[in-house]
C-alpha positions as CSV (number, residue, x, y, z in Angstrom):
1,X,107.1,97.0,116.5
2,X,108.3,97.4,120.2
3,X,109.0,101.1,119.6
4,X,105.7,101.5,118.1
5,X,104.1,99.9,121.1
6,X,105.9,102.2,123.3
7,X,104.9,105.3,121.6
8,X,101.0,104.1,121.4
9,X,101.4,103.6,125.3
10,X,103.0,106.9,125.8
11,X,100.1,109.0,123.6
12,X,97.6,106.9,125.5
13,X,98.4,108.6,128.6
14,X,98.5,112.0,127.6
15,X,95.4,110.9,125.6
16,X,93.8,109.7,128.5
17,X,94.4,112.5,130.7
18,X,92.8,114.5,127.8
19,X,89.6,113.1,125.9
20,X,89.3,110.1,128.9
21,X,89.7,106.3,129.1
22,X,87.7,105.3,125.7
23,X,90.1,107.6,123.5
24,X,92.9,105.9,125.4
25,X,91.8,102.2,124.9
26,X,90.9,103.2,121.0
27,X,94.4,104.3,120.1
28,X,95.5,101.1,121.8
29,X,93.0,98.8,119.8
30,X,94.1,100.5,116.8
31,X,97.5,100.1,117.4
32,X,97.1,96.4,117.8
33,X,94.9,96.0,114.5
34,X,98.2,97.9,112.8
35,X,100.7,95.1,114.0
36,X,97.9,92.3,113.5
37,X,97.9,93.5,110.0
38,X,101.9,93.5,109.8
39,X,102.2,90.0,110.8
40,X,99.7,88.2,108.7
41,X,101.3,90.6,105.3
42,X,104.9,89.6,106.2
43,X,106.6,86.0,105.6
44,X,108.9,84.3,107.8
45,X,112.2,83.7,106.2
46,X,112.9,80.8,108.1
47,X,111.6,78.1,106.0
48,X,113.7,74.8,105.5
49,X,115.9,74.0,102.7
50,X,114.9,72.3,99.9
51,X,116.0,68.7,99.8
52,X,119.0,69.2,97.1
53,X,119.3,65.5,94.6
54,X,122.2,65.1,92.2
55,X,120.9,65.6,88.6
56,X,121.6,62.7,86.3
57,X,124.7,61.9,85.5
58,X,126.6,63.4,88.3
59,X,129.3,61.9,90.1
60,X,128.4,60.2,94.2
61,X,129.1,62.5,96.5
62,X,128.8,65.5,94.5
63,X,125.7,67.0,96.6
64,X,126.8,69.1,99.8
Protein backbone atom coordinates (compact mmCIF):
# COMPACT_ATOMS: atom_id res chain seq x y z
CA UNK A 1 0.00 0.00 0.00
CA UNK A 2 2.95 2.38 0.84
CA UNK A 3 4.40 1.87 -2.58
CA UNK A 4 1.18 2.57 -4.14
CA UNK A 5 0.84 5.74 -2.27
CA UNK A 6 4.12 6.72 -3.37
CA UNK A 7 3.55 6.23 -6.94
CA UNK A 8 -0.06 8.07 -6.76
CA UNK A 9 2.09 11.10 -5.23
CA UNK A 10 4.70 10.86 -7.81
CA UNK A 11 1.96 10.88 -10.99
CA UNK A 12 0.27 13.69 -9.11
CA UNK A 13 3.06 15.93 -9.78
CA UNK A 14 3.69 15.37 -13.18
CA UNK A 15 -0.16 15.30 -13.34
CA UNK A 16 -0.28 18.51 -11.86
CA UNK A 17 2.19 20.22 -13.81
CA UNK A 18 0.12 18.97 -16.79
CA UNK A 19 -3.86 19.10 -16.68
CA UNK A 20 -3.56 21.35 -13.11
CA UNK A 21 -4.38 21.06 -9.37
CA UNK A 22 -8.00 19.28 -9.76
CA UNK A 23 -6.54 16.33 -11.93
CA UNK A 24 -3.89 16.15 -9.24
CA UNK A 25 -6.24 16.02 -6.18
CA UNK A 26 -8.55 13.43 -8.26
CA UNK A 27 -5.89 10.83 -8.78
CA UNK A 28 -5.19 11.32 -5.06
CA UNK A 29 -8.94 10.86 -3.95
CA UNK A 30 -9.08 7.89 -6.12
CA UNK A 31 -6.21 6.50 -4.79
CA UNK A 32 -7.46 6.68 -1.34
CA UNK A 33 -11.10 5.22 -2.27
CA UNK A 34 -8.78 2.08 -3.73
CA UNK A 35 -7.00 1.41 -0.25
CA UNK A 36 -10.44 2.35 1.62
CA UNK A 37 -11.83 -0.46 -0.41
CA UNK A 38 -8.76 -2.82 0.45
CA UNK A 39 -9.13 -2.51 4.10
CA UNK A 40 -12.82 -2.96 4.65
CA UNK A 41 -12.47 -6.43 1.90
CA UNK A 42 -9.48 -7.85 3.87
CA UNK A 43 -9.59 -9.60 7.46
CA UNK A 44 -7.27 -9.27 10.15
CA UNK A 45 -5.60 -12.48 11.04
CA UNK A 46 -4.99 -11.55 14.44
CA UNK A 47 -7.98 -12.78 16.16
CA UNK A 48 -7.67 -14.70 19.61
CA UNK A 49 -7.66 -18.26 20.08
CA UNK A 50 -10.40 -20.16 20.82
CA UNK A 51 -10.75 -21.25 24.36
CA UNK A 52 -9.62 -25.11 23.92
CA UNK A 53 -11.81 -27.62 26.77
CA UNK A 54 -10.88 -31.25 27.28
CA UNK A 55 -13.61 -33.39 25.52
CA UNK A 56 -15.12 -35.97 27.83
CA UNK A 57 -13.42 -38.48 29.09
CA UNK A 58 -9.92 -37.11 28.81
CA UNK A 59 -7.38 -37.26 31.30
CA UNK A 60 -6.56 -33.52 33.73
CA UNK A 61 -4.08 -31.89 32.25
CA UNK A 62 -4.40 -33.06 28.86
CA UNK A 63 -5.22 -29.41 27.31
CA UNK A 64 -2.00 -27.26 26.44
Amino acid sequence: MVGGQALSLAAAGRLAEAHGPSASFALAVGAAVLILALALTTRATDRPAAVVRPAAGAPAGSVR
